[in-house]
Backbone as CSV, one residue per row, in Angstrom:
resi,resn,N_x,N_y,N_z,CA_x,CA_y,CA_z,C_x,C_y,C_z
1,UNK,0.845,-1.177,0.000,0.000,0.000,0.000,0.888,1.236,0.000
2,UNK,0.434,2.164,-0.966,1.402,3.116,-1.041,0.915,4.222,0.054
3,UNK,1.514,5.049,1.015,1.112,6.040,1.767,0.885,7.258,1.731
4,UNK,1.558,7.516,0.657,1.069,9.398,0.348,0.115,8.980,-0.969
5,UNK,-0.068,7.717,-1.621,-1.421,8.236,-2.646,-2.842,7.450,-1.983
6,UNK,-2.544,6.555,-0.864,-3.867,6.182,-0.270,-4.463,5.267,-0.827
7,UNK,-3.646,4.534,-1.660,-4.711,3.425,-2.300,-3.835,1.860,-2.223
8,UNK,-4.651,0.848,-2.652,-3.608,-0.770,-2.718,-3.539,-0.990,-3.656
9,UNK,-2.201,-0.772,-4.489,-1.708,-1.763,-5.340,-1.719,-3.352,-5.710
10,UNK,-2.740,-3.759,-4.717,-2.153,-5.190,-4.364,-3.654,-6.309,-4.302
11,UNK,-3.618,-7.007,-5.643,-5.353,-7.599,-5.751,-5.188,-8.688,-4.482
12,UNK,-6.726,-9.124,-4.536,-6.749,-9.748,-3.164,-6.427,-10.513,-2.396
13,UNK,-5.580,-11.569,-3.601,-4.364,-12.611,-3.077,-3.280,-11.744,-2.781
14,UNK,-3.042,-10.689,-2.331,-1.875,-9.982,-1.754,-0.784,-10.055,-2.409
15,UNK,-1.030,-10.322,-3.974,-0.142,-10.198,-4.846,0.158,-8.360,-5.657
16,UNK,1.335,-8.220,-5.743,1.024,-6.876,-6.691,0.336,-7.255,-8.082
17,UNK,-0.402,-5.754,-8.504,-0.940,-5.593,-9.387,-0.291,-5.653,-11.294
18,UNK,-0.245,-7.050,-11.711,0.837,-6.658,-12.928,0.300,-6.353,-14.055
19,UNK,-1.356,-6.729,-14.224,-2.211,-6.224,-15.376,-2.467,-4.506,-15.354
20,UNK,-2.533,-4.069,-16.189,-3.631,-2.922,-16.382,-4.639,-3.169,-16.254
21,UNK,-5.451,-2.564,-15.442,-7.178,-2.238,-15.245,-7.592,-1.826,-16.793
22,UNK,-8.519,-2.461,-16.752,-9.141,-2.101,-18.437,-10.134,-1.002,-17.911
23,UNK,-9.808,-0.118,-18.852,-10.737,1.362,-19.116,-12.449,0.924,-19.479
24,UNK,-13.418,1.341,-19.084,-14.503,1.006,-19.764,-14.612,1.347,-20.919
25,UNK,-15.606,0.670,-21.846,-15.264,1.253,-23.307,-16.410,2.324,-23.400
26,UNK,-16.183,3.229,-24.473,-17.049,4.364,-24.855,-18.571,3.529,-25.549
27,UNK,-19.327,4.411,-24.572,-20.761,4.008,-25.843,-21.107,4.567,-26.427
28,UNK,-21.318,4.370,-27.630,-21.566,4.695,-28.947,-23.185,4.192,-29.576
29,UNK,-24.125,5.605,-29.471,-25.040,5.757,-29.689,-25.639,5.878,-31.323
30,UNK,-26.618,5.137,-32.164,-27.130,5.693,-33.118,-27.442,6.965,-33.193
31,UNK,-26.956,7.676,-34.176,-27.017,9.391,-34.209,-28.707,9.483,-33.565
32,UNK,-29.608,8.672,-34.381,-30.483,9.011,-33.992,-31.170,8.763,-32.810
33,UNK,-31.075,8.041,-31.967,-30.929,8.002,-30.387,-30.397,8.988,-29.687
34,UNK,-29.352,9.784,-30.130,-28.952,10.429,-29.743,-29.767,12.139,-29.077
35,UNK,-30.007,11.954,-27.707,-30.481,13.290,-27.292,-30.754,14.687,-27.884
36,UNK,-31.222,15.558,-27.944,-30.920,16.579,-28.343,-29.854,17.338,-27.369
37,UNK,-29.418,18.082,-27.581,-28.189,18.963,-26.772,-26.699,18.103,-26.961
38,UNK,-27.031,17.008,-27.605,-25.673,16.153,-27.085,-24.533,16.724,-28.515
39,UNK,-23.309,16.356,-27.978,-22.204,16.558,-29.106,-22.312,15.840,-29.739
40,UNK,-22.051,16.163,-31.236,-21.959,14.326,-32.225,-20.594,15.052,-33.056
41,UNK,-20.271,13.850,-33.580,-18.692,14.319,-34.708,-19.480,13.370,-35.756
42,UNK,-19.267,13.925,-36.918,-19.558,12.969,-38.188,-18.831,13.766,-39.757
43,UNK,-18.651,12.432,-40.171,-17.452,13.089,-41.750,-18.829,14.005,-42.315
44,UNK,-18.090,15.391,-42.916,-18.448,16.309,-43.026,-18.865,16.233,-44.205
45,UNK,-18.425,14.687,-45.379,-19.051,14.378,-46.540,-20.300,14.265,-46.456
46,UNK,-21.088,13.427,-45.254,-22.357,13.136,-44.820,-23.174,14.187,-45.406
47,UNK,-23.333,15.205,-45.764,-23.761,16.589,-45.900,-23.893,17.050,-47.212
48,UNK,-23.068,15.583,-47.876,-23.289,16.264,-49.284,-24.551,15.805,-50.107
49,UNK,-24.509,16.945,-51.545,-25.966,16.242,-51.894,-25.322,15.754,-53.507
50,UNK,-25.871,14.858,-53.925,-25.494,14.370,-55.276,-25.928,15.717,-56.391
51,UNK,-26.863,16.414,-56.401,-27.287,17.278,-57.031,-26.357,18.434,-57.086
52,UNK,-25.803,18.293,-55.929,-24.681,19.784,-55.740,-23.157,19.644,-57.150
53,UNK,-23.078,20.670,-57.486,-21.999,20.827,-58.076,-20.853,20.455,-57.833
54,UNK,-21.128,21.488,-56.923,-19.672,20.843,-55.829,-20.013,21.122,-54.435
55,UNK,-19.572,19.899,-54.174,-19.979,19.259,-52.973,-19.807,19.871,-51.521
56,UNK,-20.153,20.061,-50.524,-19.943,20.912,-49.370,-19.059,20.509,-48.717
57,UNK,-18.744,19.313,-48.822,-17.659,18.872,-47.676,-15.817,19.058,-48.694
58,UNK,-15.831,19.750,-49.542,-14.925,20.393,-50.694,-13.681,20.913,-49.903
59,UNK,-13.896,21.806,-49.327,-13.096,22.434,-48.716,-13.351,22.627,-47.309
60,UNK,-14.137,22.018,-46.563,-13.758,21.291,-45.398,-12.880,20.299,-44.723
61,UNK,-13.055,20.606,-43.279,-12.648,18.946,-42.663,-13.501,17.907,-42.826
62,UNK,-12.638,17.103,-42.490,-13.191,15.692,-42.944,-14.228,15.296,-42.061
63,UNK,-14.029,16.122,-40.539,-14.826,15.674,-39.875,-15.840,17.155,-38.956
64,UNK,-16.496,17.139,-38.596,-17.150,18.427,-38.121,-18.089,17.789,-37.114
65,UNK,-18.281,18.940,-35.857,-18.592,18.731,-34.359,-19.881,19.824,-34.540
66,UNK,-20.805,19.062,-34.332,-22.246,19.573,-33.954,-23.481,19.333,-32.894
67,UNK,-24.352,20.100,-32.816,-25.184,19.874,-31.204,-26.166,19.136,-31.864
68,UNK,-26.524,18.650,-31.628,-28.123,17.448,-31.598,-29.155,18.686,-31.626
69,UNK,-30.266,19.282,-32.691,-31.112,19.964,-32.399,-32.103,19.572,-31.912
70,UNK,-32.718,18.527,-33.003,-34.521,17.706,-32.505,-33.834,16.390,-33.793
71,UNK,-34.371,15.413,-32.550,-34.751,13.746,-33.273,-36.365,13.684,-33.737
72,UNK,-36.080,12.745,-35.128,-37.295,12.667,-35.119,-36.698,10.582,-35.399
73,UNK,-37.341,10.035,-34.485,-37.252,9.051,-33.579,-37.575,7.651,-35.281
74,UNK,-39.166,8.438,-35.637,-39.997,7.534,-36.740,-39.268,7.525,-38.095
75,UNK,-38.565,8.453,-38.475,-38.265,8.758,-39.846,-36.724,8.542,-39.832
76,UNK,-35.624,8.313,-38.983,-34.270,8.384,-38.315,-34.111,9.871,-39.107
77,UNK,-34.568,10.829,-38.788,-33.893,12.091,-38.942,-33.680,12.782,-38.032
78,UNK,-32.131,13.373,-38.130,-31.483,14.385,-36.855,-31.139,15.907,-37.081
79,UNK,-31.833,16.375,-36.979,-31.223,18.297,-37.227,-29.943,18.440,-36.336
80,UNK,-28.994,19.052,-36.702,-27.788,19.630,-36.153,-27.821,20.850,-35.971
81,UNK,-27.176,21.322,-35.360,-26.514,22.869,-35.357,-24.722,22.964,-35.329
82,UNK,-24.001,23.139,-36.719,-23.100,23.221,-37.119,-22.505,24.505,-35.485
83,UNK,-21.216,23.623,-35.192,-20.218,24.711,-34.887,-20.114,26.130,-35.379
84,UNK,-19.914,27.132,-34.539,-20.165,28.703,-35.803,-21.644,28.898,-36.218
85,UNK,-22.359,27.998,-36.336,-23.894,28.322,-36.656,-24.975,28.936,-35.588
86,UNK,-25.325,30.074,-36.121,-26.773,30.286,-34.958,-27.737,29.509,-35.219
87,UNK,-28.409,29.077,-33.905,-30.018,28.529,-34.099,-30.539,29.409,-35.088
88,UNK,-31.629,28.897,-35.741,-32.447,29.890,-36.450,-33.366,29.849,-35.854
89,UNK,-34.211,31.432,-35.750,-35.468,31.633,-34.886,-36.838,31.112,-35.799
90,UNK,-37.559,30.349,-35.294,-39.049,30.255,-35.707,-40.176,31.542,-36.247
């Protein structure tokens, strides 16, 4: 037991500890499950439309960080609000 950090090194057969503790893993939600307010990251190609000339994700990053606006749960559609973007008022 170490004394200035307060904790036991030592699993319960009073052996020291030689594994690493495994980290829990991240959960990873369907966008559309996903809350409103929550952060999402998604490739910034996602965004493009076949009709477009040229494409929006052109001269972007590859990847772009946005807020969850409103799920719609029945249809899997998710509104974002782009980084830099204002809400738009109703």
């Amino acid at each position: 037991m170490h004394e200035d950090e307060g904790f036991d090194d030592t699993n319960p057969g009073g052996e020291e500890q030689t594994k690493p503790l495994k980290q829990p893993k991240a959960v990873k939600l369907q966008l559309f499950r996903s809350p409103s307010g929550s952060r999402v990251r998604l490739e910034t190609k996602k965004f493009d439309s076949p009709s477009d000339k040229v494409p929006h994700s052109e001269s972007k990053p590859e990847w772009s960080s946005e807020t969850v606006v409103k799920v719609n749960e029945k249809n899997k559609i998710v509104t974002v609000l782009w980084d830099g973007d204002k809400e738009r008022e109703s």
